[in-house]
C-alpha positions in Angstrom: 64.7 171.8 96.1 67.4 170.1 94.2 68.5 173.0 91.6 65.4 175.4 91.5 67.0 178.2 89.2 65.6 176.9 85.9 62.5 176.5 84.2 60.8 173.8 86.6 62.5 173.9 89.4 62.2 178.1 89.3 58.3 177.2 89.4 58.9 174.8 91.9 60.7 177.5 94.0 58.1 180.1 93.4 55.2 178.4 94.1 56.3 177.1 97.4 57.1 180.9 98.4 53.8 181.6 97.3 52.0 179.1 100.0 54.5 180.9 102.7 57.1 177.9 103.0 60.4 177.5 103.8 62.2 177.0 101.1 65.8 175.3 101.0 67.6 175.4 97.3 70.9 173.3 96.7 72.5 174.1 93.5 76.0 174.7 91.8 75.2 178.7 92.2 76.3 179.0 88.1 72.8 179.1 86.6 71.1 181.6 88.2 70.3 183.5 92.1 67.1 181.9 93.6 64.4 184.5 94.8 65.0 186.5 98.4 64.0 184.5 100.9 65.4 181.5 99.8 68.0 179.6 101.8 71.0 178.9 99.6 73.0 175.3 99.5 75.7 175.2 97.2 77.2 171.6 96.0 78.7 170.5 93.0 75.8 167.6 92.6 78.3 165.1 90.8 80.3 165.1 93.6 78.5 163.2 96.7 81.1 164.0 99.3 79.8 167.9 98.2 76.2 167.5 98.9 77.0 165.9 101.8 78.8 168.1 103.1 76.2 170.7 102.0 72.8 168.7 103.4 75.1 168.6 106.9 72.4 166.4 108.6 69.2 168.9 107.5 66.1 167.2 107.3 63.3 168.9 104.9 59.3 167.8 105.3 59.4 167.6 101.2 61.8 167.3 98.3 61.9 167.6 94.8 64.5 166.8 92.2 64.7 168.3 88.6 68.0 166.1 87.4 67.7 164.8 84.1 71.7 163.5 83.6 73.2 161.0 84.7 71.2 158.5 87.4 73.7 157.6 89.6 73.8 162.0 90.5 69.7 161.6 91.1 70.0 158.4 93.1 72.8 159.5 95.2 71.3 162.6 96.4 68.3 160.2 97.3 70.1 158.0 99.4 71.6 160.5 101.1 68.5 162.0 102.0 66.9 159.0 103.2 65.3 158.8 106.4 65.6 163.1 106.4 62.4 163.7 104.2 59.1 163.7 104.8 57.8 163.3 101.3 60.1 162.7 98.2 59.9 163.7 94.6 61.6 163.7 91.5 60.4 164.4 87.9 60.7 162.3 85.3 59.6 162.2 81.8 57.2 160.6 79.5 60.0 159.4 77.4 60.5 157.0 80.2 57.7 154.8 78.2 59.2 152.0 75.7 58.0 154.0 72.3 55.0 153.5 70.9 53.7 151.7 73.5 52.8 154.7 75.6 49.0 155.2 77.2 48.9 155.9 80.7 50.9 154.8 83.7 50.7 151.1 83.3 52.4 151.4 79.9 55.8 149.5 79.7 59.0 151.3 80.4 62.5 151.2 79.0 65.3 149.4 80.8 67.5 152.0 83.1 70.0 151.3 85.8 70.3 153.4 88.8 74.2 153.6 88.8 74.6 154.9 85.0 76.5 157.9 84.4 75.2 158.1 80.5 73.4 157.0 78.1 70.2 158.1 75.8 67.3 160.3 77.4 64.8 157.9 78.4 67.3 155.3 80.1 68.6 158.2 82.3 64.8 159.3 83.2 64.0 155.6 84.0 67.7 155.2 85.9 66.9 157.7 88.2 63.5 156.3 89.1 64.9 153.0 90.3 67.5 155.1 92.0 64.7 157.3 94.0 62.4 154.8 94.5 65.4 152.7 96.4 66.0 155.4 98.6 62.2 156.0 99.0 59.7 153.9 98.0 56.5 155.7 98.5 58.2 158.4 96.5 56.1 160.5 93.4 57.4 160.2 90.1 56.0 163.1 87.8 56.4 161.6 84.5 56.2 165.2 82.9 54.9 165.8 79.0 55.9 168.7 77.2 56.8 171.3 79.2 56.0 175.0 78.1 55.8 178.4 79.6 58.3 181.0 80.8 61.5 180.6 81.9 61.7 177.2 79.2 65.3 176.8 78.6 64.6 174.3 75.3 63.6 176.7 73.2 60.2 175.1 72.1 57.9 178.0 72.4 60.5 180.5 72.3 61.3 179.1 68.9 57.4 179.7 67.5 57.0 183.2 69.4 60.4 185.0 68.0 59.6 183.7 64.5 55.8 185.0 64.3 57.3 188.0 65.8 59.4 188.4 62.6 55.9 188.5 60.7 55.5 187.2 56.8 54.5 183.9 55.9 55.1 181.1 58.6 55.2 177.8 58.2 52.4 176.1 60.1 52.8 172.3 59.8 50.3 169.1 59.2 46.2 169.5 60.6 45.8 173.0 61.8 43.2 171.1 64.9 45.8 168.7 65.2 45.6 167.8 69.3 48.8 168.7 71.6 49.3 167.7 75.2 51.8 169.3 77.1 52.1 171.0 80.9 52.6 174.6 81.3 56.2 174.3 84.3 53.8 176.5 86.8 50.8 173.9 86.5 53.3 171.2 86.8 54.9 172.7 89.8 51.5 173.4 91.5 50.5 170.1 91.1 54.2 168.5 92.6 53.9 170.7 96.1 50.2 170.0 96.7 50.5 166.2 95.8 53.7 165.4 98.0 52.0 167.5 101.0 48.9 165.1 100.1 50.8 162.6 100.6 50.7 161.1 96.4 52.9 158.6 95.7 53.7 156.4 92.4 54.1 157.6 88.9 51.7 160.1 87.7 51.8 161.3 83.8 51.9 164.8 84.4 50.2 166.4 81.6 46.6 168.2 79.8 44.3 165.8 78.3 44.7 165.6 75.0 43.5 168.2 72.6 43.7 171.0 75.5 45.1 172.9 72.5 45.7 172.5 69.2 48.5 173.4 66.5 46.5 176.0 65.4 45.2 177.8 68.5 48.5 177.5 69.8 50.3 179.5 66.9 47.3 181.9 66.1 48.0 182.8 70.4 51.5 183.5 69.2 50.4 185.7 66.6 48.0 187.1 68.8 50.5 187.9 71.2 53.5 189.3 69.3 51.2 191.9 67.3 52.8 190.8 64.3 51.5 190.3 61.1 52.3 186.5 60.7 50.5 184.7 58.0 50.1 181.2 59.2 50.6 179.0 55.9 49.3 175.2 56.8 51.7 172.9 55.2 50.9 168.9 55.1 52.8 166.2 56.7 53.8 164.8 53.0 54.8 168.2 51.7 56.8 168.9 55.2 58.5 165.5 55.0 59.2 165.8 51.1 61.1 168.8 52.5 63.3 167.2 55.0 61.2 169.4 58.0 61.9 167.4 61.2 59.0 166.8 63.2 59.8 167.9 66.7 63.5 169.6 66.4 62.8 171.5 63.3 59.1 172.4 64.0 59.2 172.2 67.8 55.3 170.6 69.8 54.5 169.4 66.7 54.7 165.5 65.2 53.1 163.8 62.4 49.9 162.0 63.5 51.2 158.7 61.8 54.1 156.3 61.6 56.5 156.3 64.0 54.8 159.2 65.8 51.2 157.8 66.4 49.8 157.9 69.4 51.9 161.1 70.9 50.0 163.5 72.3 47.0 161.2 73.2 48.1 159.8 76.8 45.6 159.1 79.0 46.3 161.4 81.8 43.1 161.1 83.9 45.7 160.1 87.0 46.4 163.7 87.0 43.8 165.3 86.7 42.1 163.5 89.4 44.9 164.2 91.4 44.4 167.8 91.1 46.2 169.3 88.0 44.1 172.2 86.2 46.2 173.6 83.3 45.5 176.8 81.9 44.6 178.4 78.7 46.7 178.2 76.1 46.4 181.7 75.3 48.0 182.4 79.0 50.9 180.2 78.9 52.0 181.9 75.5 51.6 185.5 76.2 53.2 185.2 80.1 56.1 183.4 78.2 56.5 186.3 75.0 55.7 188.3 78.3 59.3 187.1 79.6 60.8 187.2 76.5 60.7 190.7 75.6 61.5 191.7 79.5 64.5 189.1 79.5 65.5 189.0 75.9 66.6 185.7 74.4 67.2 182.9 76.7 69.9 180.6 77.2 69.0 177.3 76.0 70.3 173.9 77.6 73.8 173.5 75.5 74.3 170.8 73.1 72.2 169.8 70.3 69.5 169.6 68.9 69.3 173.4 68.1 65.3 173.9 67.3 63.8 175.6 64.7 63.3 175.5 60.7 66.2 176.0 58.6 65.7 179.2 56.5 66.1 177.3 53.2 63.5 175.0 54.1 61.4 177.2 55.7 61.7 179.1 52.0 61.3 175.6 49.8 58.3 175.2 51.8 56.7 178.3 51.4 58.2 178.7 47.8 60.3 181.8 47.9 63.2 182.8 46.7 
């Protein structure tokens, strides 16, 4: 496992202990301790000559990779570990897909170049693709949606959970049955290990069908789950936009079902669930994360921006307080 103390790759690592394997982690050893049992690398991943010098000629029967900077990082650690793995994967993203255009895996992608050391989100994703699959060609690309559950360094569902917690009057945007697609990390991570020792290869949108959930059931779970006395106040998308609410950032899982936005959260992602991905109730994934929450306190989120979350004085414009 190729980091493994975070969100995804923390599933990753736990699952795999869970089915009684041998698990191998190589990380920078700054962002958390994996789990006993675990067999510690630690490399500075930017550096090749490092994780060199850390792999020292191992060979592992699968891999996975988490790293969503820069390509040429991704695609070096896959060339070096050519010809020593058995089965290779690495997990992109959905954003991968050139916008608007996206509805399954045969969608068209953005440009990306294997060797980049920046550049926007979706060039990286599709960067490190090319960089993997030239290492290994038969490797599985899990072209992850939105990822919830515990552990989620974003701050997504975080975000909802700590402000229903607060109670009053909560902004609840657009169509309360408005349809959501996203992965809970532990059904992703499931779904990785039993498909690379299955021997799946390609790119596989990894994701529920749409309308698993909905806007509404998943706020009314994180009232449910915080005890609090949260009064969910359904805002439309005119009013919200009026506002200046940002779809996304501002009012994290959520989008407006037209303009620029139409057609998220309605990927076909048969692929996946043919290939074995069964994602849980919605009710589950929030109360395991509030769950964490109040036994871990507040996470640390990924640094940089966007910081999530509505803006008190447009949280009160909307709701029209004082």
């Amino acid at each position: 496992m190729l980091g493994g103390t975070q969100f995804l790759g923390r599933a990753v690592v736990a699952d795999a202990l869970d089915r009684g394997w041998d698990v191998t982690t190589l990380h920078r050893g700054v962002t958390g301790t994996p789990p006993a049992g675990v067999r510690t690398l630690v490399a500075d991943r930017t550096s090749t000559a490092d994780v060199e010098r850390a792999l020292d000629g191992g060979s592992w029967d699968l891999v996975v990779d988490t790293w969503s900077g820069s390509p040429r990082i991704a695609s070096d650690a896959a060339a070096l570990l050519a010809g020593r793995a058995g089965a290779y994967g690495y997990v992109s993203s959905i954003s991968v897909y050139a916008w608007g255009s996206h509805v399954d895996e045969t969608s068209p992608v953005v440009d990306g170049d294997p060797r980049a050391e920046d550049g926007e989100y979706p060039a990286l994703k599709r960067g490190a693709e090319l960089g993997v699959l030239a290492a290994h060609p038969d490797a599985l690309l899990a072209r992850a949606g939105l990822l919830l559950g515990p552990h989620e360094d974003i701050g997504r569902l975080p975000w909802w959970l700590t402000r229903t917690a607060r109670g009053g009057r909560v902004v609840a945007p657009g169509r309360p049955d408005r349809p959501l697609q996203y992965v809970d990390a532990r059904d992703a991570a499931g779904w990785l290990l039993s498909g690379l020792e299955g021997g799946l290869g390609g790119a596989v949108d990894v994701a529920s069908r749409s309308g698993h959930a909905t806007t509404r059931s998943l706020l009314e779970a994180c009232v449910a789950a915080t005890g609090s006395d949260a009064e969910l106040v359904w805002v439309d998308e005119a009013t919200l936009a009026a506002a200046g609410a940002q779809p996304w950032t501002q009012l994290p899982c959520w989008v407006p079902e037209a303009g620029d936005f139409a057609g998220f959260f309605e990927g076909d992602t048969s692929c996946a669930a043919a290939t074995g991905l069964v994602c849980r109730p919605v009710e589950e994934t929030v109360i395991d994360t509030w769950r964490w929450l109040t036994a871990d306190g507040a996470p640390a989120q990924r640094p940089g921006p966007p910081r999530l979350g509505l803006p008190e004085e447009i949280e009160a414009a909307l709701l029209g307080t004082p």
